[in-house]
C-alpha positions in Angstrom: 0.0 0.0 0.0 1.3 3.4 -1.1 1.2 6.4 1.2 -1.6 9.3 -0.5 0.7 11.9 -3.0 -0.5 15.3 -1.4 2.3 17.6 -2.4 5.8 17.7 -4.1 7.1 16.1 -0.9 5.1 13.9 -0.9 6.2 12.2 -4.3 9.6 13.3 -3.4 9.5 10.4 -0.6 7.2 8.3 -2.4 7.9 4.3 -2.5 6.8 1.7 -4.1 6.8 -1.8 -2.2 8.9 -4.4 -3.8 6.6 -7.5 -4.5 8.0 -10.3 -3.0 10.3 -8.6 -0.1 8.4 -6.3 2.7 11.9 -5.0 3.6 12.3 -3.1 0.0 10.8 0.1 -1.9 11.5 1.7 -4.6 12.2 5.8 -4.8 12.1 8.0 -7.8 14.7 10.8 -6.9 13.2 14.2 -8.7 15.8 16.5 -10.0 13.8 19.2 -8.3 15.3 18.3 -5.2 19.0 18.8 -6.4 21.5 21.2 -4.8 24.7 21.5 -6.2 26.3 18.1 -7.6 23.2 16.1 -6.1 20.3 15.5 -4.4 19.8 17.5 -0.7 20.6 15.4 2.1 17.5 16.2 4.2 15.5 14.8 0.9 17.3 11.3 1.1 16.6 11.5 4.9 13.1 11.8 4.9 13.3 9.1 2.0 14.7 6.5 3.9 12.9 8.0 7.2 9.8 7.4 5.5 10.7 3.9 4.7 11.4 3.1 8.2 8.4 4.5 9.2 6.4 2.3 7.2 8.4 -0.8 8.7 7.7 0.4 12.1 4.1 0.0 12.8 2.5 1.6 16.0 5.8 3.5 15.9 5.3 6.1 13.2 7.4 8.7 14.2 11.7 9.1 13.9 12.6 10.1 17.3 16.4 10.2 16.7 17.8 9.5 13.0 21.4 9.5 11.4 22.5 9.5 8.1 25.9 8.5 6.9 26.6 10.3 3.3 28.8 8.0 1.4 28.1 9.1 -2.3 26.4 11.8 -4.0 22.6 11.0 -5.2 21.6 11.9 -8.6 17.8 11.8 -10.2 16.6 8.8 -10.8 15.7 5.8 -9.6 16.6 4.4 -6.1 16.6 1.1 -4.2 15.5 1.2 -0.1 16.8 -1.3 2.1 15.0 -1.6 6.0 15.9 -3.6 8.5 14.3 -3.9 11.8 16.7 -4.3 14.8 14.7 -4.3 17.7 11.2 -3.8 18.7 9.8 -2.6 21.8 7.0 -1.6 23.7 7.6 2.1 23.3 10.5 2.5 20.8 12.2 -0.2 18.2 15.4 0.5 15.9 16.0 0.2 12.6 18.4 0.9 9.6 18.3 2.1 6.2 20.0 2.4 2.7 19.6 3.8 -0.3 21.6 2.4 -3.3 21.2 3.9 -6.6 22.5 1.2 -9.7 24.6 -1.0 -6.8 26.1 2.4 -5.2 25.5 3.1 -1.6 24.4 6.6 -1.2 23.2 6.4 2.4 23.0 4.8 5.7 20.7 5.3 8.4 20.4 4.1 11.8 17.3 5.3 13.7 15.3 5.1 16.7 11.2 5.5 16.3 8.2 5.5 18.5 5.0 7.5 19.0 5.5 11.8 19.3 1.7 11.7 20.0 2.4 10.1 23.7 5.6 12.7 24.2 2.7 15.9 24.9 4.0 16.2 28.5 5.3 19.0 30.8 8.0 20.8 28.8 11.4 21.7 30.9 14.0 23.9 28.7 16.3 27.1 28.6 15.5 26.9 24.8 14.0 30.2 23.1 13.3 30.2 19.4 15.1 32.7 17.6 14.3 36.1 17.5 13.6 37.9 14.0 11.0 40.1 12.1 7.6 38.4 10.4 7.8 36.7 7.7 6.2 39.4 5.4 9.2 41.6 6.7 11.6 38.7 6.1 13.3 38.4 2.8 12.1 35.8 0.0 14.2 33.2 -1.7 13.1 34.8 -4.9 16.0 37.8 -4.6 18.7 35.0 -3.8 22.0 35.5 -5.5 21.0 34.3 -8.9 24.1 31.9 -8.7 22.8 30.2 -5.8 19.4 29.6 -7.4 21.3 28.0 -10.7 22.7 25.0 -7.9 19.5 24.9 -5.9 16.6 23.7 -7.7 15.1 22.5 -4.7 14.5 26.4 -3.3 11.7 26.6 -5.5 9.5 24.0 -3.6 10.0 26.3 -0.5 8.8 29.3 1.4 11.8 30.6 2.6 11.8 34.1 4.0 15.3 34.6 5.4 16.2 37.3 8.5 17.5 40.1 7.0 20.2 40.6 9.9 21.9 37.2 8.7 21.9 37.8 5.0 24.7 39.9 4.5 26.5 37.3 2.5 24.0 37.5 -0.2 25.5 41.4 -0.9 29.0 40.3 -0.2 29.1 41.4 3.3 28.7 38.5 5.6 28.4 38.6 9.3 31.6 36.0 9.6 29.4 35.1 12.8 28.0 31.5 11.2 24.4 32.0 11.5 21.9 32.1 9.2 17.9 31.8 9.9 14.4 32.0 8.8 11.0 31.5 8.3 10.0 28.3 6.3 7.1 26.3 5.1 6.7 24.5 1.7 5.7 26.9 -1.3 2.3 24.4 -2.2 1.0 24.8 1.6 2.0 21.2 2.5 1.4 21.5 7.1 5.2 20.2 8.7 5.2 16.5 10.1 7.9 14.7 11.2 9.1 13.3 7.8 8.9 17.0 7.1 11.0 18.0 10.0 13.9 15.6 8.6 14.0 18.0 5.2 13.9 21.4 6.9 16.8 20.6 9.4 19.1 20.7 6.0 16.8 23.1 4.2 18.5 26.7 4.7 21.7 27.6 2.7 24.7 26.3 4.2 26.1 28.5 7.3 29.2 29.1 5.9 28.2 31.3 3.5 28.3 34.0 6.3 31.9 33.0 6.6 32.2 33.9 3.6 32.8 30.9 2.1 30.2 30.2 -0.8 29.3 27.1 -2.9 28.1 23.7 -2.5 28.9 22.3 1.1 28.1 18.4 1.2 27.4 16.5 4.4 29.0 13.6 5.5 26.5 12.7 8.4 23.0 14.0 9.9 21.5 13.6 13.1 18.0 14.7 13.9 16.5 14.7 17.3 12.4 15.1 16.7 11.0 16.3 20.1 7.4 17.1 19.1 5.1 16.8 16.1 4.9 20.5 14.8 2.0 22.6 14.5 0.4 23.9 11.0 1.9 27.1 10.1 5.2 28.4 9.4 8.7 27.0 11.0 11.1 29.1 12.0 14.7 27.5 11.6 17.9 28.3 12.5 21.0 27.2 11.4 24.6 28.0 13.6 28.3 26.7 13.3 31.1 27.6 16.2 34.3 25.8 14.4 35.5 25.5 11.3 38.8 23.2 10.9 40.6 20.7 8.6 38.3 21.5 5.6 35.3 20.5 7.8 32.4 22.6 9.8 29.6 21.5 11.8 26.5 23.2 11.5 23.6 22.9 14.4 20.1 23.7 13.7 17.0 24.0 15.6 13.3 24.0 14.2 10.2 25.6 15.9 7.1 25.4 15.0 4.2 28.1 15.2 3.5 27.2 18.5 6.9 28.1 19.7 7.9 24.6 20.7 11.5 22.8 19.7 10.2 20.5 17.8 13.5 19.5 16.3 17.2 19.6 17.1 20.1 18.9 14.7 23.8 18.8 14.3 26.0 17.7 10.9 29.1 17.6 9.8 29.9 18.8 6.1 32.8 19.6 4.1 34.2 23.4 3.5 32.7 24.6 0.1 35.3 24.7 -2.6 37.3 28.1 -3.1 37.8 29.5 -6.7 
């Protein structure tokens, strides 16, 4: 049984069962989703989390989820692998891969259970990051027009960027490694967790308010879903504190219109290539 197509994201992580083995689907990877040489990592996340979730029953939701980037994805066709490690009462563990003709682009490893149980007290220091409206926010339509030829993918979003960490885009960045904004998908699609997995690598890399444009790929992504969000916009913001050996990590945190964390994440990625 296929999940209903309601928006681009939707067939973006749509599978199709394999026939004769319930741990297999097949993916169609949409060039609309592309970013520099391939496809965006939070795409091929929320492919594979999707997969898992089908796998894991009464546990529907990604709770925590890694991804190991071992090749660049291209448009086309994919294979899903699933495995289930363990199943429990309130959580069970699982991996994923997706292969494209033999080649391993991804590996997941990821624990699931139900977010609809989590709606307890809340205990946190957190506060979501401070900026203007959206309406006073500026739209990925007057992106650097260079960044739009490498990011296909910006025009399935909403993105209304802070103006006070855009500097980059006028070639005066901030060199303070933040960058944040409002988002929500351009065809009104509401967030949900397999959602959550795509906006946590959805802004433009962080180092571009080093200073340092271009394609920055990621060699892992962890996600830590604490809630499922609330309709309306997301606001997102994306922060790195150390840049060494040609590598930077970049932390992220998504809140929806509620003002609740509802995700957390950290990855590692490589510098973007200097002319």
């Amino acid at each position: 049984m296929t999940t209903a197509i309601r928006s681009e994201f939707d067939r973006g992580i749509a599978l199709t069962p394999h026939p004769e083995e319930s741990d297999r689907y097949r993916a169609e990877l949409g060039a609309g989703w592309q970013i520099g040489g391939g496809i965006n990592g939070g795409l091929l996340l929320a492919v594979a989390g999707h997969a898992l979730s089908l796998r894991h029953g009464e546990h529907p939701d990604p709770m925590s989820i890694s991804g190991y980037y071992l090749s660049a994805a291209r448009p086309g066709p994919a294979e899903v692998r699933t495995e289930l490690v363990r199943q429990g009462r309130s959580l069970s563990t699982g991996t994923a891969s997706i292969s494209q003709d033999g080649e391993e682009r991804l590996r997941v490893l990821a624990t699931y259970g139900d977010l609809g149980r989590s709606a307890g007290e809340v205990l946190t220091t957190a506060r979501p990051p401070v900026m203007p409206p959206p309406q006073e926010c500026i739209g990925v339509e007057h992106a650097p027009p260079a960044l739009l030829e490498q990011a296909a993918l910006l025009e399935r979003f909403d993105l209304r960027l802070d103006p006070a960490t855009i500097g980059w885009a006028v070639g005066q960045p901030s060199k303070e490694g933040r960058i944040q904004g409002w988002f929500r998908l351009a065809d009104g699609r509401e967030p949900d967790p397999l959602l959550l997995l795509l906006v946590a690598d959805a802004l433009p890399p962080v180092t571009f308010d080093l200073g340092m444009p271009g394609w920055a790929p990621t060699i892992e992504l962890t996600v830590h879903l604490r809630a499922r969000p609330e309709p309306g916009w997301l606001r997102v913001s994306h922060a790195t504190r150390n840049v060494a050996g040609g590598y930077f990590e970049e932390d992220a945190e998504v809140w929806d219109s509620a003002g609740r964390l509802v995700a957390q994440s950290r990855q590692l990625a490589r510098v973007p290539r200097q002319p």
